[in-house]
Phi, psi and omega in degrees: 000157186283118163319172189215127170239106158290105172278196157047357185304145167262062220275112158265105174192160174056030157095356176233164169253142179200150185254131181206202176215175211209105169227135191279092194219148168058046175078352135224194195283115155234015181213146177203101169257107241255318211277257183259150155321118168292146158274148178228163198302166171280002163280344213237147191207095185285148154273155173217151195250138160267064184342309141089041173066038188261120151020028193284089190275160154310159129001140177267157154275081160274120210278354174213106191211150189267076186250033164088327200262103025254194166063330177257016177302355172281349161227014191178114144255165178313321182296293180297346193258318144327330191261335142311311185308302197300337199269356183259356163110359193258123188254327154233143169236161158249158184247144177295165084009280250259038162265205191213105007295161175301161185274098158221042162217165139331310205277312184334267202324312169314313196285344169277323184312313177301320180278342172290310207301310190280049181183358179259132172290327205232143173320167183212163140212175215216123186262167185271123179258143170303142158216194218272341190237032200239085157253346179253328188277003183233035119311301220259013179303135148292083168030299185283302194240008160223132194306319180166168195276127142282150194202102158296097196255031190203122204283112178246190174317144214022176185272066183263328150037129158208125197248008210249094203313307184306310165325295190277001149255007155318299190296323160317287164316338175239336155283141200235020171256170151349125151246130191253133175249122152288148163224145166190145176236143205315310184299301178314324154318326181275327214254331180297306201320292190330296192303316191292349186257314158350289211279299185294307182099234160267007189272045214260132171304151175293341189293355177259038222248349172259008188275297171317308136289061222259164145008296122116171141326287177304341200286298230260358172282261197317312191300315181308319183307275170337302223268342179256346149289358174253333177319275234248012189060019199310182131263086207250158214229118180252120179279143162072068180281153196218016208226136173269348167329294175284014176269343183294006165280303156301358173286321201265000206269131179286201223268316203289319207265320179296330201275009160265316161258134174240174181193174203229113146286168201219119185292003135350278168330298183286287195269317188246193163199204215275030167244355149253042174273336216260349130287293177309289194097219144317306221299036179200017170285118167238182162226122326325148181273158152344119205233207173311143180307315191308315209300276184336318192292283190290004172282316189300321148310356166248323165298355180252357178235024181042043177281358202226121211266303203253156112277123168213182212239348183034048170297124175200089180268142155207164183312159173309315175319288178322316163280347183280004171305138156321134185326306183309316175259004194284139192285161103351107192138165170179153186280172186193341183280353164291346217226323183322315190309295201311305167325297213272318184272359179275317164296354182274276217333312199273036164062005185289335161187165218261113191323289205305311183305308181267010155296305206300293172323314175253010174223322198277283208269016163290315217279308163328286194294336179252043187019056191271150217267130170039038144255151169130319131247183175266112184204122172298131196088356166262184199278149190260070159233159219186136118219158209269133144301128123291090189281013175198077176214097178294141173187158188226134177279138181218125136055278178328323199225009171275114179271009205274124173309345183296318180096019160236180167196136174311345165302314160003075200103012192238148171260122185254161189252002186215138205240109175306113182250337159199165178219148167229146210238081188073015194046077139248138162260136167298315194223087183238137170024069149087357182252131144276113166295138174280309176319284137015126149245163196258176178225127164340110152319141163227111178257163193271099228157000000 
């Protein structure tokens, strides 16, 4: 493959900016140069990009994401959602369990794989999901090549529910890759519904959509979680914290007990809250929801003083039709991965945390905590996945420019002030000024484990 020589780059990685130049060959870094231009043969005629002192982060890692396929394809595939993501700057994902059929066997788990290798822009893995009586098959997951057990202790988009105590401490006690958690529980959720519909009937305004999922709910899910990881040594991974409640959890962890438990914002989560249901609406219906200014407030401060280990994006679409639905029928969810970066760098602009800080969060520790084999920074000898920044470029999202098959994005109308100009994939580029190539495939995630 042609070599790729970045010049002039503003390299953000490993916790420092540093001006250099990046040269690439056969799918990695094999040179960084603070100095001179690496030289290359006289023969040899690399593509090259000239940053031109613009932003060159690792590849985003993203540790959670929905893209449908199989079976749910009228609203999302592995093709298309990949091909958003490269345009958000994001070079790898893991993917949920909660198509159709659910991903909770091996031969399931082949099979995304076979649609990934042909069709996905950005590397992948696939996590295997727990349900209540699939316990030898997420024993016998392979290390190497699946990100981690998903386990729903709170009911979402599709029927994965694991209610079942004696279950989840099978699964705690016996699984030895990640285990990643929705957490809500399940009864406070149902006893909410129940008072709320008394009062409302089905006609429950959105704005009650964090009461239903309240607070908690999440409290007594996540707390529980934790407490049978320390209980069984799980390596348990808590997704979408929404609560500044549950940050005394991860607050409270000694030094020994974090490198087992971690936990995630969801850039949801970080930009909006609960004054913006009476815009928005469903398009902003998650699951855990969207809460309190406090909440928000305090995620983003714990991501900037680092209780909170991931930022990841929970893309999880669906159509328009579906969200114009009544609260009751209306689904969970909304893409997001195209629009994360960009989110995430107007908070460093606002001064909430620091490029290296939202480096660290979305590409150094995902690639860390789920041992992933050489992504995740710019480090020579690691995979040539990248994307270049324009940290003073203005565009407002629209119709036009949205790739999400759904054809929306709750993003809708916000003007970001940083402009994504290329991702690279394995040194490839993938994503330049707004084109994608098609040709460029993404490659299977591999851990270190």
């Amino acid at each position: 493959m042609q070599a790729l020589l970045i010049k002039n780059a503003t390299i953000v990685s490993d916790n420092r900016t540093l001006h250099g130049h990046i040269l690439c060959r056969n799918g990695l870094i094999e040179k960084i140069s603070l100095e001179d231009v690496p030289a290359f043969a006289e023969d040899e005629t690399p593509r090259i990009i000239d940053a031109g002192r613009n932003l060159v982060i690792p590849g985003i890692i993203d540790d959670q994401v929905h893209f449908r396929e199989p079976g749910l394809t009228h609203k999302a595939d592995i093709s298309t959602e990949s091909a958003a993501a490269v345009a958000g700057g994001i070079t790898s994902y893991m993917e949920m369990p909660n198509t159709n059929p659910p991903t909770t066997t091996s031969a399931l788990l082949d099979e995304k794989i076979q649609i990934a290798s042909r069709s996905s822009y950005a590397n992948f893995s696939f996590y295997i999901g727990a349900t209540n009586d699939n316990i030898s098959q997420l024993k016998e997951a392979d290390p190497a090549t699946v990100c981690g057990v998903k386990v729903f202790m709170g009911s979402s988009t599709g029927n994965m529910l694991v209610d079942d105590e004696a279950t989840l401490r099978a699964i705690f006690a016996g699984v030895k890759i990640p285990v990643a958690v929705h957490c809500e529980d399940e009864k406070t959720i149902q006893a909410n519904i129940l008072a709320h519909k008394r009062k409302y009937g089905e006609n429950l305004p959105m704005i009650m959509h964090p009461a239903i999922r309240s607070e908690e709910a999440c409290w007594l899910s996540s707390s529980h979680a934790v407490e049978l990881a320390r209980e069984y040594g799980t390596r348990l991974h808590v997704l979408h914290i929404s609560t500044a409640r549950e940050l005394k959890l991860f607050e409270s962890l000694t030094s020994s007990e974090r490198k087992r438990i971690t936990s995630e914002a969801c850039v949801h989560h970080l930009w909006f809250d609960q004054s913006d249901y009476a815009r928005l609406g469903t398009r902003i219906k998650w699951n855990p929801a969207i809460k309190r200014r406090a909440d928000r407030e305090a995620l983003v401060k714990a991501v900037d003083e680092g209780v909170i280990d991931v930022v990841a994006t929970d893309h999880a679409p669906h159509t328009l039709d579906e969200k114009s639905e009544s609260y009751f029928r209306a689904p969970s969810g909304a893409p997001m991965v195209q629009h994360a970066l960009p989110a995430m760098l107007e908070l460093v602009k606002q001064g909430k945390l620091t490029v290296e800080k939202m480096v660290s969060r979305m590409c150094h520790a995902p690639a860390t905590i789920f041992n992933i084999d050489r992504r995740g920074f710019i480090r020579e000898g690691y995979f040539a996945d990248m994307a270049i920044v324009d940290m003073d470029s203005q565009w407002t999202v629209g119709k036009k420019n949205i790739i999400y098959k759904c054809g929306w994005s709750p993003m809708d109308g916000v003007t970001f002030s940083t402009r994504l100009t290329h991702t690279i994939v394995n040194g490839n580029v993938v994503f330049e000024n707004g084109s994608i190539d098609r040709q460029a495939k993404g490659r299977q995630i591999t851990f270190n484990r």
